[in-house]
C-alpha positions as CSV (number, residue, x, y, z in Angstrom):
1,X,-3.5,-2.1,-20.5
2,X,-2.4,1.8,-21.2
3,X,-4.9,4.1,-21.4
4,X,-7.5,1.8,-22.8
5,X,-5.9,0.3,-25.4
6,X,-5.8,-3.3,-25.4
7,X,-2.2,-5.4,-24.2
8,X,-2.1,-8.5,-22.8
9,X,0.0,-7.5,-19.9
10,X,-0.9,-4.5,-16.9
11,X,1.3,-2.4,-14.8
12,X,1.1,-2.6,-11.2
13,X,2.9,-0.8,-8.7
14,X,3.2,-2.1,-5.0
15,X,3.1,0.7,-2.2
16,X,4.7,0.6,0.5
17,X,2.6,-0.8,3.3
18,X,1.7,1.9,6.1
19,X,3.4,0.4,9.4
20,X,0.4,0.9,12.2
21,X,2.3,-0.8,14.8
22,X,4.1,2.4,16.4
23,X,7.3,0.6,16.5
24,X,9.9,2.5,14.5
25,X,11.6,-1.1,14.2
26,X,8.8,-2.3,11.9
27,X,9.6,0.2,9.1
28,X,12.2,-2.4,8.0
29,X,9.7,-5.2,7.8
30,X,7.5,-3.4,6.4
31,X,10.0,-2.3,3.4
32,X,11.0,-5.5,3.1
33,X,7.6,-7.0,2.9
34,X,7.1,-4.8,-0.3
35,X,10.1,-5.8,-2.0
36,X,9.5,-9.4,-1.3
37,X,6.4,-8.7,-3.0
38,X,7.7,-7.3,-5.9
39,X,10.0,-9.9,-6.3
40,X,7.8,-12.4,-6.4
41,X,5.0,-10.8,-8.6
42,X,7.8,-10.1,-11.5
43,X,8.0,-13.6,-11.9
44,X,4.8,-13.2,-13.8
45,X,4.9,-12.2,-17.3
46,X,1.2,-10.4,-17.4
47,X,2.7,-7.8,-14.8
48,X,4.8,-5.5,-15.2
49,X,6.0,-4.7,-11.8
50,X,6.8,-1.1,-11.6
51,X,10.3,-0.3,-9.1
52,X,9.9,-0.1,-5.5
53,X,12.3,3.9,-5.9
54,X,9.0,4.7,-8.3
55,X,6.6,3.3,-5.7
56,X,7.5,4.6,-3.1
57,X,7.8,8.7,-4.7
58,X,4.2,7.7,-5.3
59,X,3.5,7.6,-1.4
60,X,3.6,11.8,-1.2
61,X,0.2,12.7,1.2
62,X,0.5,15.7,-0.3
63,X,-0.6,13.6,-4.0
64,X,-3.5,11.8,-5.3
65,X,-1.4,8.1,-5.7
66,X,-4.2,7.3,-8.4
67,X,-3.8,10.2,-10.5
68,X,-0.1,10.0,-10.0
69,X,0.0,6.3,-10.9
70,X,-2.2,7.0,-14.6
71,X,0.3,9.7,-15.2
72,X,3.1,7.0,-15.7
73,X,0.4,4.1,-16.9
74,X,0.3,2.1,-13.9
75,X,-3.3,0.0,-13.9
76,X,-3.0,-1.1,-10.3
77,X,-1.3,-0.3,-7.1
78,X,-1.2,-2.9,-4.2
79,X,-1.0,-1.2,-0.8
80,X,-1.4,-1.8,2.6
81,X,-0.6,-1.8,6.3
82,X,0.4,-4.3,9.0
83,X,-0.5,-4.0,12.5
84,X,1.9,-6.1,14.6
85,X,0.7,-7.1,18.5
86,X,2.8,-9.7,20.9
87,X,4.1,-12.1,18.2
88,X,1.0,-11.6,15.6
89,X,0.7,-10.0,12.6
90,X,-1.9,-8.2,10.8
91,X,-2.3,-7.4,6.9
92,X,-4.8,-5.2,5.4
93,X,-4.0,-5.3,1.8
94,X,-6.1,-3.7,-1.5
95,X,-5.8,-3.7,-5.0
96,X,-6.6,-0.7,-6.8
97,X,-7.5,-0.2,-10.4
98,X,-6.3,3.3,-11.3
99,X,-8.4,3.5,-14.3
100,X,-12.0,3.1,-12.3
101,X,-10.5,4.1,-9.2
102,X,-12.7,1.0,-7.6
103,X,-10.7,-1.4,-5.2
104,X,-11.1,-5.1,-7.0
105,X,-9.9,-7.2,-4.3
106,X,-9.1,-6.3,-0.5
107,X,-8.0,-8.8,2.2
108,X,-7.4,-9.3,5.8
109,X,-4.6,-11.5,7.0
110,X,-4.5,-12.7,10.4
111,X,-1.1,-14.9,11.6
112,X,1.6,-15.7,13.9
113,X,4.7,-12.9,13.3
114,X,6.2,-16.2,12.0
115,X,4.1,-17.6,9.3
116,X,4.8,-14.0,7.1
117,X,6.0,-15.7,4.2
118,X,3.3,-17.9,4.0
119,X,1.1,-14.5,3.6
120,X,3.2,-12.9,1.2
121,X,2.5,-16.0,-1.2
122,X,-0.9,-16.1,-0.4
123,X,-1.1,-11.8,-1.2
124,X,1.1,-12.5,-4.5
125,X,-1.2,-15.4,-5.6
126,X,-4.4,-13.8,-4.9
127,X,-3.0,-10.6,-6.9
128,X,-1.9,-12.7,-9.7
129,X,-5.1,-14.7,-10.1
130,X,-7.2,-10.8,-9.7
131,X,-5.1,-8.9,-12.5
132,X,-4.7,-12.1,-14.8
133,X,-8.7,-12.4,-14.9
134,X,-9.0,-8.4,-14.9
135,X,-6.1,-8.5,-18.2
136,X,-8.3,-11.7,-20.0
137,X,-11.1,-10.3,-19.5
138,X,-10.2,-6.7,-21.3
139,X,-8.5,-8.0,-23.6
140,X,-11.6,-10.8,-24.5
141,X,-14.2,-7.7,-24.5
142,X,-11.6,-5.1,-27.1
143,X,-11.2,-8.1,-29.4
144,X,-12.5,-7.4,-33.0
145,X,-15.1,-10.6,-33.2
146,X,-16.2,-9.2,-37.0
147,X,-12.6,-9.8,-38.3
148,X,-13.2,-13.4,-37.7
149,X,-16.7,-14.8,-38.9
150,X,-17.2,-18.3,-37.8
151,X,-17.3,-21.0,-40.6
């Protein structure tokens, strides 16, 4: 959507998901998790998935990831963190719009350690259908009615 004007495709940028379970061993799965995710939310041609090397510079405590993100025209990040316990999994995931700084869509996911790639299509669907409404409805709302009078 760059800086207000209108496209009919948005930038997002998926974080890499803070691992809360202790265990160094869950870094991997949690990098993984996030490339999984990009690859399956590229497949989309609204989004323009931003690389997972740019993502991740954007994970710096010592930066504000929003303002970071508008420098380079991202309109969302997707980040999160999993908390893993006996053979269960949790996902907290958000969705950020970096222009209003709001979160537009934030879930919980609650399964067995097994059943992770049933979340992943679950997160990438429910991001998909978020940003594809968020993109139509910008888009619908810049459009110059007065250039087309009805007949």
């Amino acid at each position: 959507m760059r800086n207000g004007s209108v496209a009919i495709s948005a930038a997002l940028a998926v974080l890499p998901f803070a691992n809360l379970s202790g265990e160094e061993r869950f870094e991997y799965f949690s990098r993984e998790l996030v490339e999984e995710l990009i690859i399956d939310l590229s497949h989309f041609s609204a989004l323009e998935i931003i690389s997972s090397y740019t993502s991740s510079r954007l994970e710096d405590p010592d930066l504000d990831e929003i303002e970071e993100a508008r420098k380079i025209d991202i309109d969302y990040l997707l980040k999160g963190s999993l908390h893993i316990q006996s053979e269960s999994i949790r996902l907290n995931t958000q969705l950020l719009d970096t222009n209003s700084r709001k979160i537009i869509w934030a879930e919980r996911f609650d399964a067995p350690l097994d059943s992770i790639f049933e979340i992943q299509e679950n997160i990438t669907a429910r991001v998909v259908f978020t940003i594809s409404s968020e993109v139509d409805n910008n888009v619908l709302k810049s459009f110059r009615w007065e250039e087309f009078p009805p007949r």
